[in-house]
N, C-alpha and C positions, 0 to 999 in steps of 0.2 A: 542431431542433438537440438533438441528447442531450446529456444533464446533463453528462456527464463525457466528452472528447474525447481523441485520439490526442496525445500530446505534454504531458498535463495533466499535476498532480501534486496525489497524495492523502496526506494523515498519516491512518497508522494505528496504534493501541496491540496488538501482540505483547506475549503473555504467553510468559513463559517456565513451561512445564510443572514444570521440577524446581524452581525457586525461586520462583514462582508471582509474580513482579516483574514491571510491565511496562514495556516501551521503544517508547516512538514514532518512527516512520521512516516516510518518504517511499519511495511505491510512484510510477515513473512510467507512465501511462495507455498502454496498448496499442489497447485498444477497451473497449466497454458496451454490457452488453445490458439495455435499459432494461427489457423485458418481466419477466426473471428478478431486475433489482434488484443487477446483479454488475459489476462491471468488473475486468479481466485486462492484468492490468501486470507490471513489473519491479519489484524491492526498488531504491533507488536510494542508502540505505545502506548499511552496515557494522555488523553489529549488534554491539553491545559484550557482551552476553548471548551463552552457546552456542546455547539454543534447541533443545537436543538435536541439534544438528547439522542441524537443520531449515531454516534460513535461512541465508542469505547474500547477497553483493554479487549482483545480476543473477537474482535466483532469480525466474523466474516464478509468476505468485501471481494468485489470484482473491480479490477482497475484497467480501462484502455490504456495500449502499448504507449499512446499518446502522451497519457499522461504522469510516465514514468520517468523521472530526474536522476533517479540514479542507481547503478546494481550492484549488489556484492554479493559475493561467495561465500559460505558460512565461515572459513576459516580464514575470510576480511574481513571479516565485520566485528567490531567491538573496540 
């Protein structure tokens, strides 16, 4: 079973480049590739940060295992 499954949901901390502040938000799980240590999901926030226009609602996103703070399961989360 890989660590991280279709439907999961990850926090992650986005820095914002010009203000160098970070914002935690929830990416939800697309897939994982356990070999590389990556899973590839959606932003499933609103980021209150510009982010240089980098981010947004629905933005597909590859996040290292690394930098993942926290997991749940679809029917923990909310």
């Amino acid at each position: 079973m890989p660590t991280y499954e279709r439907g999961d949901f990850i926090k992650v901390e986005f820095e914002d480049e010009v203000t160098g502040i970070g914002e935690w938000m929830w990416v939800r799980v697309q897939s994982c590739d356990e070999d590389k240590q990556l899973v590839f999901g959606v932003l499933d926030n609103t980021p209150l940060s510009r982010h240089s226009g980098k981010l947004s609602l629905g933005k597909e996103l590859a996040i290292s295992f690394a930098k993942i703070r926290e997991h749940r399961k679809p029917a923990n989360f909310g």
